[in-house]
N, C-alpha and C positions, 0 to 999 in steps of 0.2 A: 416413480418417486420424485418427490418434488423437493430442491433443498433450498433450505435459507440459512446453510451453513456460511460463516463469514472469512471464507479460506482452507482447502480448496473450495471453492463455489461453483454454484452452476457455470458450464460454458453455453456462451451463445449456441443457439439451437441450428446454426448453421456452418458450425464446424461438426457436424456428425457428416453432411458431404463433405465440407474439404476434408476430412480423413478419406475420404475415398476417393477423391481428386489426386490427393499427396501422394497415394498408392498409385492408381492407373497411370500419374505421370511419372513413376519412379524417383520420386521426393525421398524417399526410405533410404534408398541406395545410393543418392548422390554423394559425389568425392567435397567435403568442405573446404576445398580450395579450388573445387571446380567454377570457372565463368558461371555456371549455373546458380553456384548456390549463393556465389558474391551478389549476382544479380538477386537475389531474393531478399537475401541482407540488406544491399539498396535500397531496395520497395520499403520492408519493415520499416528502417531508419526514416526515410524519405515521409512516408503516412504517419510516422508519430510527431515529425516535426510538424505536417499539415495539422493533422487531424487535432493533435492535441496543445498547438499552438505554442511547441517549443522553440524559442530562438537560433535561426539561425545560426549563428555562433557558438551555440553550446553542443557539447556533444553525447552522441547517445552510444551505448556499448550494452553486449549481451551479456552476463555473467548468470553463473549457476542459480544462487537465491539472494534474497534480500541481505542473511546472516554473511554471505561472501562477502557482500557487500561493506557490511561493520569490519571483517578483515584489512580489505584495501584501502578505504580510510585509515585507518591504524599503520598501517604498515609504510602508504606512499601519501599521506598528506598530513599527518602530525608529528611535528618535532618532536617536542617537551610535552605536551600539555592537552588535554581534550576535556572540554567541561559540557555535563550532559544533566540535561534541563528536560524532567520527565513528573509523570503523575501516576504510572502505570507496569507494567509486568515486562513490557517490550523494552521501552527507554530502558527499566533496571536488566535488563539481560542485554544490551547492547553496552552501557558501560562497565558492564561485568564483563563481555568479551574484548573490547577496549583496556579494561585493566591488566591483562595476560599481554599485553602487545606494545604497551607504549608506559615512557618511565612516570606521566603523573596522571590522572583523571582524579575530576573534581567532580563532586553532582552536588547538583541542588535540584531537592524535588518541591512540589506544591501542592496544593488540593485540589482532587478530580473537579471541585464546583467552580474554580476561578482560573483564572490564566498567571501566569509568572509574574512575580513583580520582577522584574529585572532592572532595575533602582537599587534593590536590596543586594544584588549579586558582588560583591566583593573582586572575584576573582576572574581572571579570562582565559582562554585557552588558544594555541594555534587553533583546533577545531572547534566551533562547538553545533555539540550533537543534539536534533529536537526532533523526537517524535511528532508531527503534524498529526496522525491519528492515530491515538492512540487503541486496537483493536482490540485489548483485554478490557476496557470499560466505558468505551462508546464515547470517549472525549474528544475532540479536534482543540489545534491552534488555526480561528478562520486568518489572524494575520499577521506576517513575519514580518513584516518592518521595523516595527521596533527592536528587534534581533539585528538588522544590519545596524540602524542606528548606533545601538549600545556598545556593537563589536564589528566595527566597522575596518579590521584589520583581518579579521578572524575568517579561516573558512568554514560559511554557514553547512551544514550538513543537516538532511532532511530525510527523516522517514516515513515514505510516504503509501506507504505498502497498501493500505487499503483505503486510499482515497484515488491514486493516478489512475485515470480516464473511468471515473466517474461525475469528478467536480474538476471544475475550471482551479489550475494554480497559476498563483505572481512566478515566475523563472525565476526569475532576474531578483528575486527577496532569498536565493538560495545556487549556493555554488555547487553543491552535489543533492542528486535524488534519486534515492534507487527504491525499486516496486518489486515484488513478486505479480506474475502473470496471474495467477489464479483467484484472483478476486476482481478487482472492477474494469480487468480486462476480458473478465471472460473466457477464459485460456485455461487449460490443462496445464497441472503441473510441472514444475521443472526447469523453470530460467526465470529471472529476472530482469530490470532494465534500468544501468546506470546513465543519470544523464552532469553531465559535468561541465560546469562554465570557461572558460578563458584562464578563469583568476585560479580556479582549480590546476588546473592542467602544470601554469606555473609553478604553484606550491610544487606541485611531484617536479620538474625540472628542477628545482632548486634543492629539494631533496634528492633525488637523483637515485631510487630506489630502482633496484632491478638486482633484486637478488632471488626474487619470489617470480613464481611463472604466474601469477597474477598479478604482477606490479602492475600497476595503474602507467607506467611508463610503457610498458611493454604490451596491454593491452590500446593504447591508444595509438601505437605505432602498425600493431593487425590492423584496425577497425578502418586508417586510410586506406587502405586496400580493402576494404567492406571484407577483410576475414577476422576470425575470434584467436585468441590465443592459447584457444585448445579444442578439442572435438566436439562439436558443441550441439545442444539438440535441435538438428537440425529440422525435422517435423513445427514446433514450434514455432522458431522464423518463419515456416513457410506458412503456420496457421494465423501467425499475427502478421505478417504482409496480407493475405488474406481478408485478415477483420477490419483492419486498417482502411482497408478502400472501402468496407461495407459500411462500417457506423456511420452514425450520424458526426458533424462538429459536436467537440468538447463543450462549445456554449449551450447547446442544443439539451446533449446527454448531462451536463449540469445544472438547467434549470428542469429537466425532466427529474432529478434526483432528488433537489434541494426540494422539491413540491411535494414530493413522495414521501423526505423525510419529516416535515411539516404535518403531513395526514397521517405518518406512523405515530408521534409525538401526540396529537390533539387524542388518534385514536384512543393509546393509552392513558393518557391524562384522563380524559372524560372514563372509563372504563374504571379507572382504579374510583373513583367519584359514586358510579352505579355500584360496583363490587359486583361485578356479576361471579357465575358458577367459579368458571375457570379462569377470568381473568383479573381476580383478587390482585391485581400488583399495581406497577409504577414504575415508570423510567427510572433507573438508576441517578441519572443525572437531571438535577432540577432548575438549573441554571443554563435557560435557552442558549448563548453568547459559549456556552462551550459542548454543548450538545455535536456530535458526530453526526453529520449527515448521511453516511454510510454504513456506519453498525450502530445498529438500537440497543441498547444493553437496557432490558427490564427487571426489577429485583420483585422479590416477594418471598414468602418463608420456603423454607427448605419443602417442605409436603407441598407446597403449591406448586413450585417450579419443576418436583418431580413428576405431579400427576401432568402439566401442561407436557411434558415432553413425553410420556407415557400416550397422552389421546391423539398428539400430534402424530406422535410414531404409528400407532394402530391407522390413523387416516392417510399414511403416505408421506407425511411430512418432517424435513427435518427441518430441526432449529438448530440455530449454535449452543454449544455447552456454553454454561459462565467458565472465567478464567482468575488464575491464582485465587486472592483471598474471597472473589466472586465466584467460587466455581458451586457452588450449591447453592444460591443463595439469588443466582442471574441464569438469566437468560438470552441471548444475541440473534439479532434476525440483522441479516446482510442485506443492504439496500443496492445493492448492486447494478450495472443497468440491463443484465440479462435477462434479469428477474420480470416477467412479464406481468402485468395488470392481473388476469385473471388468475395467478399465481396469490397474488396477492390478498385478493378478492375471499380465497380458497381458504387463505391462514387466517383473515379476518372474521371469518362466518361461523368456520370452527371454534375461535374462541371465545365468541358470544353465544354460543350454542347454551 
């Protein structure tokens, strides 16, 4: 089976041995506060900072999932206030868990085709919250500066779940980023990875939260001793220290994507042009400047999108469902970098068929 689901996704095809490495070395049964497994944590931490060119300075920590992640923001880096700037299904269920936790959230949303005016925004918040890609309809923000500009007190917070170690990011245009593994890391489900600035860290000292066994104080006080704040999956550290030394540089695996997603985009564009059998559709998003590099989101009528995942299925192939008000209507191929060429190759042939 081949997937081009956009989360869980394919894992690199070389974590099928390190599970059986993790095993023969007794990785399973290591004690999470053993030398062993801090050293492993090490390695991870150490190859994200190499591999994916995060700043020194900032720091990285392992937490359950990305939505943990929407938790500890709320709880240990906003005061009063968190304003959440989305166009999609994720941002609105992030300030929706946000609203449960903290006494004001503001949103301002925009349209999937253009990017935020934020000239128009009125209002600020200690945090504000921005979906970078968004995964229910194939959108990106390619650049956050204008976000420090306009809130230049404020801590930037970034969702970046299915873009981290696919495309090259600015750090330093964002004081918090947390990812799920299971998309453009390649990884099996089950942990995520917060990465937090300087200017972050402060905000939690200053709030002084440590009431929750995931304060953001209390996990940053584990993580200098390379341990977690709670039992944590240890197989995965050890499979992403692992991939960490395999991949290629983030520059590397970002121009490999960005070119990928260029030939997804031309592909369908020309396609929806011919109409052939089965690929009567179109990118959802027609506006290049905010296209996703990483999820394709395709529309076309309900019968169409059904039979495409109907002949996919029969050939081995999965696709992504569409999502929220897209969910019959779309279709999602993950551009991932596990996803190999001839994979590729496979889904394209099938739907000119």
């Amino acid at each position: 089976m081949t997937t081009f689901y956009p989360g869980p996704s394919k894992v690199y095809p070389q974590v099928a041995q390190y599970l059986q490495d993790a095993f023969a070395e007794g990785i399973l049964s290591v004690n999470h506060r053993s030398p062993e497994c801090m050293e492993i944590t090490r390695g991870a931490i150490e190859g994200l900072h190499q591999k994916l060119h995060i700043p020194d300075d900032y720091f990285i920590y392992f937490v359950s999932s990305a939505t943990e992640s929407w938790e500890i923001i709320a709880q240990s880096l906003t005061m009063q206030e968190s304003l959440h700037i989305y166009n999609g299904a994720f941002g609105e269920k992030w300030a929706d868990y946000a609203e449960k936790l903290v006494p004001k959230v503001e949103r301002v949303t925009f349209n999937i085709e253009e990017l935020p005016d934020l000239k128009q925004i009125k209002s600020g918040g200690d945090v504000v919250c921005i979906t970078q890609n968004e995964t229910s309809n194939g959108t990106q923000i390619k650049d956050l500066i204008p976000f420090r500009d306009v809130f230049p007190e404020a801590i930037i917070a970034v969702d970046a779940t299915s873009s981290l170690g696919g495309i090259a990011l600015d750090w330093q245009q964002g004081d918090v980023w947390f990812a799920s593994i299971q998309k453009c890391l390649g990884l099996p489900a089950g942990m995520a990875i917060m990465v937090c600035s300087p200017k972050a860290i402060q905000r939690a000292e200053q709030i002084n939260d440590r009431k929750y066994y995931n304060s953001l104080l209390f996990i940053h006080d584990n993580f200098q001793k390379f341990q977690t704040h709670y039992t944590p999956n240890v197989l995965n550290i050890y499979l992403l220290n692992k991939i960490m030394a395999d991949i290629n540089d983030i520059t590397i695996l970002s121009e490999k994507i960005k070119l990928q997603a260029h030939h997804w985009y031309n592909f369908f564009d020309k396609n929806a042009a011919v109409q052939t059998k089965v690929c009567a559709t179109k990118p959802l998003i027609q506006n290049p400047e905010v296209r996703s590099d990483t999820v394709i989101t395709i529309e076309g009528n309900e019968s169409q999108i059904k039979d495409i995942k109907n002949i996919t299925k029969a050939n081995g192939i999965t696709i992504g469902n569409g999502y929220g008000s897209w969910k019959n209507t779309t279709f999602r191929i993950a551009n991932f970098p596990a996803i190999e060429e001839n994979e590729i190759v496979a889904l394209e042939e099938l739907l000119t068929k």
